[in-house]
C-alpha positions as CSV (number, residue, x, y, z in Angstrom):
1,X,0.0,0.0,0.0
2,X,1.2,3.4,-0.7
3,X,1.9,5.7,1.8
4,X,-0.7,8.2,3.1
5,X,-0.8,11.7,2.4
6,X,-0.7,13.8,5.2
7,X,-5.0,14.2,4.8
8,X,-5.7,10.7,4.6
9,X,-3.0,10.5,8.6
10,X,-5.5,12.6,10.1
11,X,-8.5,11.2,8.7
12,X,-6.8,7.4,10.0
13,X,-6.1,9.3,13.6
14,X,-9.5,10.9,13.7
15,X,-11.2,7.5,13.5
16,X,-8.6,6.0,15.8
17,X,-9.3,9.0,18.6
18,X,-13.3,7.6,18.2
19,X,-12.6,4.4,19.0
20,X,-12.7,2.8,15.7
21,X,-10.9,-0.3,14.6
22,X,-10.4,-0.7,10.9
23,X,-8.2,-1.4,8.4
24,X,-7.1,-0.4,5.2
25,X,-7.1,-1.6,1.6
26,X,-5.8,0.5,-1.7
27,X,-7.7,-0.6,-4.9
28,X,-5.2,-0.5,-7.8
29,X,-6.6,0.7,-11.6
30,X,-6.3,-3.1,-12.7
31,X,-7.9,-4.4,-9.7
32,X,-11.4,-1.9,-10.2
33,X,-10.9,-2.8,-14.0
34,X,-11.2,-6.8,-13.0
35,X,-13.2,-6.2,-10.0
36,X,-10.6,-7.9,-7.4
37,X,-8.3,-6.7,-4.9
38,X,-5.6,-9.0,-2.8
39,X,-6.9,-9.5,0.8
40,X,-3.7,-8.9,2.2
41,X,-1.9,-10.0,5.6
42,X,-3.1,-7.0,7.8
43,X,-6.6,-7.4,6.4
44,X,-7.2,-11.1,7.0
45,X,-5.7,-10.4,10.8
46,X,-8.5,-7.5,10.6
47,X,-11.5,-10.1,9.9
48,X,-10.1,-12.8,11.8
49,X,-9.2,-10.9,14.8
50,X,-12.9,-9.7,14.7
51,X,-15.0,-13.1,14.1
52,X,-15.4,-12.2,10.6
53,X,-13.8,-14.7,8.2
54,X,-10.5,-17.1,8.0
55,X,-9.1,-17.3,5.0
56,X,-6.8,-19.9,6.5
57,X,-9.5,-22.1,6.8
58,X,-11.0,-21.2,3.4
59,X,-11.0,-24.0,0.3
60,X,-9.8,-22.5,-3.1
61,X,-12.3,-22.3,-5.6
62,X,-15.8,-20.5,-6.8
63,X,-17.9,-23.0,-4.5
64,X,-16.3,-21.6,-1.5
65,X,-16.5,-18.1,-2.0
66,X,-17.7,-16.4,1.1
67,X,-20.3,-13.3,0.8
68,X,-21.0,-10.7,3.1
69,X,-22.9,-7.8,3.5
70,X,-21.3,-4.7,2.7
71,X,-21.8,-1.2,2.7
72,X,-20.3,1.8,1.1
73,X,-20.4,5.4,2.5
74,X,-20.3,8.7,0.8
75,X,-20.9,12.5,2.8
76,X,-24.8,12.3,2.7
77,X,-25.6,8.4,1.4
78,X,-25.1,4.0,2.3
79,X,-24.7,2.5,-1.0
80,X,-25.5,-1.3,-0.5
81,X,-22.7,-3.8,-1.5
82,X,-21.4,-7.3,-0.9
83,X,-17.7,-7.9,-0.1
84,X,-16.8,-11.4,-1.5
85,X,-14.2,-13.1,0.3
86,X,-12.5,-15.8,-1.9
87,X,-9.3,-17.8,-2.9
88,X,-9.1,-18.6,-6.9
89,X,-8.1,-22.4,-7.8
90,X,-4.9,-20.5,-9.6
91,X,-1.6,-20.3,-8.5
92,X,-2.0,-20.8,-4.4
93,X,-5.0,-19.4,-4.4
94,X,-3.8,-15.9,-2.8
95,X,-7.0,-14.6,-0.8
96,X,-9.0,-11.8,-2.4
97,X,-11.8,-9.4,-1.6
98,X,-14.2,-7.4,-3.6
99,X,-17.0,-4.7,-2.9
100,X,-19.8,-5.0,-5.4
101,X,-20.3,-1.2,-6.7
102,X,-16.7,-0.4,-5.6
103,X,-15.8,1.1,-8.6
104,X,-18.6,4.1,-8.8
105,X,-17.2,5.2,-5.2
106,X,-13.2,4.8,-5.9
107,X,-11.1,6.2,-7.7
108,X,-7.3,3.9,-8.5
109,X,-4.9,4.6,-5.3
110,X,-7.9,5.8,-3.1
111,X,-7.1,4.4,0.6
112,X,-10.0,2.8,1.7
113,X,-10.8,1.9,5.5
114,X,-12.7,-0.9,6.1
115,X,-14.6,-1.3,9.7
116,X,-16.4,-4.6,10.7
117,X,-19.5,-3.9,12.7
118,X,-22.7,-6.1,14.0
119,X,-21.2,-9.2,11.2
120,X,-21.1,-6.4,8.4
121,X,-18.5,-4.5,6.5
122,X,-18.6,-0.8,6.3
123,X,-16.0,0.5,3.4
124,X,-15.4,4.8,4.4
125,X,-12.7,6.6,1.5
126,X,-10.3,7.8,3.4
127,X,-9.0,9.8,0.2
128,X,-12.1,11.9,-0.8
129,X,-14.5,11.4,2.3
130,X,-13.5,14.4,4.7
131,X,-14.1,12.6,7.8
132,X,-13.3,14.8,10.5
133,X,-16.3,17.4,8.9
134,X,-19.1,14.3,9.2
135,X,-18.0,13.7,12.7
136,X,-18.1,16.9,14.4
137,X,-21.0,18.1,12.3
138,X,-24.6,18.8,14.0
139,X,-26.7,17.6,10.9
140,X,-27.2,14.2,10.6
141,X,-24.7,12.4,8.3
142,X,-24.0,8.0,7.6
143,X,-20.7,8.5,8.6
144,X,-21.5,10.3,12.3
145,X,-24.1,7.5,13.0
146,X,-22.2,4.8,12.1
147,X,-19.7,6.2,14.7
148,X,-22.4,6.9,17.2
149,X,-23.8,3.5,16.9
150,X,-20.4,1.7,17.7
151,X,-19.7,3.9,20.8
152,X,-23.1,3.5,22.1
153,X,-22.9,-0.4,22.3
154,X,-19.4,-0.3,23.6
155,X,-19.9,2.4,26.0
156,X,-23.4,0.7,27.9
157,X,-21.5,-2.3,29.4
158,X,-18.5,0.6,30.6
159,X,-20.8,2.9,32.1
160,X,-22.8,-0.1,34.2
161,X,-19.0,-0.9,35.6
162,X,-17.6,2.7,36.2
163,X,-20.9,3.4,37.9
164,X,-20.1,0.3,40.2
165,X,-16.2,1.6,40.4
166,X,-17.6,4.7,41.7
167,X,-20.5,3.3,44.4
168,X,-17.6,1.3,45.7
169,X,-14.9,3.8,46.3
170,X,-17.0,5.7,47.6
171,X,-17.6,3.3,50.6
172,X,-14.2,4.2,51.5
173,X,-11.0,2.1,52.0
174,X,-11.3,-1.8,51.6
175,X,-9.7,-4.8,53.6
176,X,-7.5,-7.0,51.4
177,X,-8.5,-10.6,51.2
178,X,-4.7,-11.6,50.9
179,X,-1.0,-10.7,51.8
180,X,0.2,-10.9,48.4
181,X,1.3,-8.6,45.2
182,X,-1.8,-9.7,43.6
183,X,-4.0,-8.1,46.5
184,X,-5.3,-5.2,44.4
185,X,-6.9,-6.7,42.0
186,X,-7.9,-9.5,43.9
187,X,-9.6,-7.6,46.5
188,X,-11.2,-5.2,43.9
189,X,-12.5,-7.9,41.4
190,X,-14.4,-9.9,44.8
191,X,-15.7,-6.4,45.9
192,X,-17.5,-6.6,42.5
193,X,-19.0,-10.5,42.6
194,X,-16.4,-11.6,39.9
195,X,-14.9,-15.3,40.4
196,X,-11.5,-15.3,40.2
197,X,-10.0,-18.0,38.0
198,X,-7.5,-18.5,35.5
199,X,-9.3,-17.3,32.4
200,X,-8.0,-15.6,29.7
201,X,-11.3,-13.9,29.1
202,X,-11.5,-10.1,30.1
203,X,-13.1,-10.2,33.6
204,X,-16.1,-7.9,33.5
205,X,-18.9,-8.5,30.3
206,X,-15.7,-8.2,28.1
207,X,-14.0,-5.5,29.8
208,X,-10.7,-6.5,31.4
209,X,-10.0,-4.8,35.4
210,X,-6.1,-4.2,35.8
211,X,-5.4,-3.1,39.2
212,X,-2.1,-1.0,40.9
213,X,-0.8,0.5,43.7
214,X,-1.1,3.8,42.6
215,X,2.2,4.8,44.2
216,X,4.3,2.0,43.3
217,X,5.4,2.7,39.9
218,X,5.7,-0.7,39.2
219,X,5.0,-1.7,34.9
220,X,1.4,-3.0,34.0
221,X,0.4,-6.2,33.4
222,X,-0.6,-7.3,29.7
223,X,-1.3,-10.9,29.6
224,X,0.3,-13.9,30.1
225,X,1.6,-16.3,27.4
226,X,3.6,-19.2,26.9
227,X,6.4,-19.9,24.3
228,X,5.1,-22.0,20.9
229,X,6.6,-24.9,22.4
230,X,7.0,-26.4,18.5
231,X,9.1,-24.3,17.3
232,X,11.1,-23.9,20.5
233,X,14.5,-25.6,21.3
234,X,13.4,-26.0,25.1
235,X,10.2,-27.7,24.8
236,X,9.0,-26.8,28.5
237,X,8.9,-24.2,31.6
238,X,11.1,-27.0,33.6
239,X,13.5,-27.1,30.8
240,X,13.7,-23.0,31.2
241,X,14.0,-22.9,35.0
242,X,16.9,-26.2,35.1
243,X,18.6,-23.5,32.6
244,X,18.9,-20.6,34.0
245,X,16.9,-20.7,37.7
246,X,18.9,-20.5,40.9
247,X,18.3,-21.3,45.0
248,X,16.2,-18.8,47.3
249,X,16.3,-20.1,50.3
250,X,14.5,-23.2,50.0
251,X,12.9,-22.4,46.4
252,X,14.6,-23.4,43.1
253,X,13.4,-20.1,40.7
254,X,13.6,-18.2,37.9
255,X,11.9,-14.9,38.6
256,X,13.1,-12.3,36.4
257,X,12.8,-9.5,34.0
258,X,13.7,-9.9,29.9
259,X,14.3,-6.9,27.5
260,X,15.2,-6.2,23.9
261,X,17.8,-3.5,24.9
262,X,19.8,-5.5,27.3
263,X,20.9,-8.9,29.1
264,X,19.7,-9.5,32.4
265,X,21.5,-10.9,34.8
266,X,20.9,-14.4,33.6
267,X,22.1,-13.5,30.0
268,X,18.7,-13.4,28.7
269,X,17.4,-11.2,26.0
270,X,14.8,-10.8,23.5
271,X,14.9,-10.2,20.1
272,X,12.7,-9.8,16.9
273,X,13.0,-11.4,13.5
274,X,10.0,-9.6,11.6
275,X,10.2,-11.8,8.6
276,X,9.5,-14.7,10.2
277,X,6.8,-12.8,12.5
278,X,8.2,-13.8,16.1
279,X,9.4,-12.7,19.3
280,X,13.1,-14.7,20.4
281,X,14.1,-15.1,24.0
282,X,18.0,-16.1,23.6
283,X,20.5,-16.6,26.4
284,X,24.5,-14.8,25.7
285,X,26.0,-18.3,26.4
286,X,26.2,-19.2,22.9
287,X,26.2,-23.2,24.0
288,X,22.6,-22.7,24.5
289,X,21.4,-19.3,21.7
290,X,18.1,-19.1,20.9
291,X,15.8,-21.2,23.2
292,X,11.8,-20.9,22.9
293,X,9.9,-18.7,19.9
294,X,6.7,-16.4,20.0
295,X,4.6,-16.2,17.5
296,X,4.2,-12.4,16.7
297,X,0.5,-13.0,15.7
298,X,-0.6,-14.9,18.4
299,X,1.0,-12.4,21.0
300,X,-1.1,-9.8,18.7
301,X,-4.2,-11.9,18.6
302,X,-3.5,-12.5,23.1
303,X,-3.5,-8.1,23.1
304,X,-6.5,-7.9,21.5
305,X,-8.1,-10.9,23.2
306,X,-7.8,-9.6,26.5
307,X,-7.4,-5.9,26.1
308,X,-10.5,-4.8,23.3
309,X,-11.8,-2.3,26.7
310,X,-9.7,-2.3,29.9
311,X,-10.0,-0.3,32.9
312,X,-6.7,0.3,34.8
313,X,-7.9,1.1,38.0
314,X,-5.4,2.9,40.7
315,X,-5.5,2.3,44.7
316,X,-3.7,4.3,47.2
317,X,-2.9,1.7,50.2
318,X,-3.5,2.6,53.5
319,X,-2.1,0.8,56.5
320,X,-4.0,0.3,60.1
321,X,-3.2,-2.1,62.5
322,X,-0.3,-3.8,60.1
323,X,-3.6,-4.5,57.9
324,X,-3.5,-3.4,54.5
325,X,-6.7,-1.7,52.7
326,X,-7.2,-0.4,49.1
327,X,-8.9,3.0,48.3
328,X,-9.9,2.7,44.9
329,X,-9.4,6.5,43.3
330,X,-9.2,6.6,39.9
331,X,-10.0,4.7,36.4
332,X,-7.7,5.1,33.0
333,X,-10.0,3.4,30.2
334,X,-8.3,2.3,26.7
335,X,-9.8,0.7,23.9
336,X,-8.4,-1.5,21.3
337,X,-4.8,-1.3,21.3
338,X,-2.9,-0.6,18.5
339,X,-1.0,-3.7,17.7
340,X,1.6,-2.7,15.1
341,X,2.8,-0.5,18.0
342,X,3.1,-3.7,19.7
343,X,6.0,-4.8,18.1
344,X,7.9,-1.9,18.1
345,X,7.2,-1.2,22.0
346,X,8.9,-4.5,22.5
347,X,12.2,-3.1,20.3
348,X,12.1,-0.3,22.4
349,X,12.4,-2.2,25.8
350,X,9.2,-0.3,26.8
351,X,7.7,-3.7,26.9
352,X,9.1,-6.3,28.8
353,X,8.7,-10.2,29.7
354,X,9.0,-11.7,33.2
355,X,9.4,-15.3,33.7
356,X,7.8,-16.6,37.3
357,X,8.6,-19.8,37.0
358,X,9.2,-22.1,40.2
359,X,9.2,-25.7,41.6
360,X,7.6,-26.7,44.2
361,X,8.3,-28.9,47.5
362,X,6.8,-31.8,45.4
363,X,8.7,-31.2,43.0
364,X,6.6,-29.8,40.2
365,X,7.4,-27.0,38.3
366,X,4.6,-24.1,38.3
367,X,4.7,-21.5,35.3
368,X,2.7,-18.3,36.8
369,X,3.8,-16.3,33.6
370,X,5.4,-15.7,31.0
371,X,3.9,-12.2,31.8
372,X,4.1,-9.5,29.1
373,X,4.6,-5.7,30.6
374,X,4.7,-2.4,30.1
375,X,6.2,0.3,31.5
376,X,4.2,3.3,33.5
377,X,2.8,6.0,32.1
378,X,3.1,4.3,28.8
379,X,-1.0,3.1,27.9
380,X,-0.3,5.9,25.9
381,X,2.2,4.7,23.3
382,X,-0.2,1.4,22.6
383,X,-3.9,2.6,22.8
384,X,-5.5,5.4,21.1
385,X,-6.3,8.1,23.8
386,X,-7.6,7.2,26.7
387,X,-10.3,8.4,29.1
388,X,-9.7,9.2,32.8
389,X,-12.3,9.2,35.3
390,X,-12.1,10.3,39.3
391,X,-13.8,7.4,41.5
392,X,-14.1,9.8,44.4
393,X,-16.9,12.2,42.9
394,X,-19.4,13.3,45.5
């Protein structure tokens, strides 16, 4: 795809500051001559990543074509359309995508953004639409509602939890239910009926609660994720810890931070190879190298799995009677992260890995990570902006 003029960048951040996930597509002059355009990588992440469609999974052929409804926008009118999602018996059978109608709405080289919404793709030019006019105006437009209609859904399930947020710090400080660095969340997410498990799910109707002390300064939690043990060298946490894990008092352990921009004190250090798409953890003694492999889009596909809506929710501690209790104070709330960001925030050091891995008096060996971080103040840098609310309203 070409690159973007410097319109069509703050068209792309305009949607991105409303909360809209999308991606883009470039018809070429052939392509709206023979009616096809090549569904490329970013787009089938886009429409598997969202339910949508995997091509992966797709047979070659006319038989196995795939339609869904479309529509395309101009300033004051929805033109019904139907995207076809296919891969031709030729050659591999490279996925493609057309728009019925495309051609009457684009011209060649037009960026295109295509947003999935309620099983349905919605096709906005980037190039000749001027977006930021239709959202800000005051007369009703396809464009602004479109908009509207995707906030308002995503918005209902966070105003039922920040209006529970706020009843609950407003009761004033609460006891932790453990002496542990986990207390904050814990404590909060029991205060609000959830079950703690070990579920990958986001914890509240889709939204996922990260808790800190809001003091601390310590980096935010992610998600957790384990190596691809296939195409690994060590083919299991035990095989990690017998490496490079050493004696605290009576625990055998391997707790520890890895980076991109330097060697910790084990000799371990990340790096990225993006064209094979994943994430290397390699150790500076070169008897052992490279030793387990992340897959870049299944790290990408965890992000978006457990951070779609997040609320990262800060506690001041208070101490009485060597108890500790959590004063819930204030809310950041992010929406879909930006995932090419992702990668380069990992380059940067800016996010980091911990391994907590440890065995046990019986002998087994118990994984509590790998744990994928990032550093404070720095939501920023991966999520479009975010919203801040004050839990202590009166």
């Amino acid at each position: 795809m070409r690159k973007l003029t410097q319109s069509e960048e703050a068209k792309l951040k305009t949607l991105t500051e409303n909360s809209i996930s999308l991606t883009l597509i470039e018809p070429t002059e052939t392509g709206l001559k023979k009616s096809i355009m090549d569904a490329t990588g970013t787009i089938r992440n886009y429409l598997k990543n969202n339910n949508l469609h995997d091509y992966d999974l797709q047979s070659q052929g006319p038989d196995h074509k795939v339609i869904i409804k479309a529509f395309i926008y101009e300033s004051d009118k929805i033109h019904k359309s139907n995207a076809s999602l296919y891969r031709p018996k030729t050659k591999k059978g490279d996925p493609r995508i057309w728009f019925s109608g495309l051609s009457k709405y684009s011209d060649p080289n037009d960026i295109l953004s295509i947003i999935t919404f309620e099983n349905q793709l919605h096709v906005i030019n980037l190039t000749k639409l001027p977006v930021s006019h239709l959202l800000e105006s005051s007369i009703s437009n396809p464009l602004g509602e479109l908009v509207k209609e995707i906030n308002a859904i995503e918005s209902e399930t966070s105003s039922e939890l920040l209006q529970k947020l706020i009843e609950l710090a407003q009761k004033g400080p609460i006891l932790s239910i453990v002496n542990a660095d986990t207390s904050v969340g814990r404590t909060l997410e029991t205060a609000l009926g959830i079950d703690i498990n070990s579920s990958k799910l986001p914890d509240y109707k889709g939204i996922e609660l990260k808790s800190f002390r809001a003091k601390k300064g310590n980096r935010k939690n992610l998600f957790a994720q384990v190596p691809d043990w296939n195409l690994s060298k060590f083919k299991s946490s035990a095989e990690i810890l017998d490496a490079f894990g050493y004696w605290r008092e009576e625990d055998f352990k391997l707790y520890c931070t890895v980076s991109s921009i330097v060697s910790n004190s084990q000799g371990l250090s990340l790096k990225l190879d993006m064209d094979i798409n994943q994430l290397i953890e390699y150790s500076n003694d070169k008897r052992i190298g490279e030793f387990v492999v992340w897959s870049l889009e299944k790290l990408h596909q965890r992000l978006l799995e457990k951070h779609k809506e997040t609320f990262w929710v800060a506690a001041d501690v208070i101490h009485v009677d060597g108890k500790e209790y959590f004063q819930y104070k204030q809310v950041e709330h992010t929406r879909k992260p930006l995932v090419s960001q992702f990668d380069i925030l990992l380059e940067q050091g800016i996010i980091t890995l911990d391994h907590l891995i440890k065995r046990n008096a019986k002998g087994k060996v118990v994984e509590k990570g790998p744990l994928f971080k990032i550093k404070p103040n720095s939501l920023d840098l991966l999520f479009p902006p975010s919203k801040i609310h004050n839990l202590m309203i009166i």
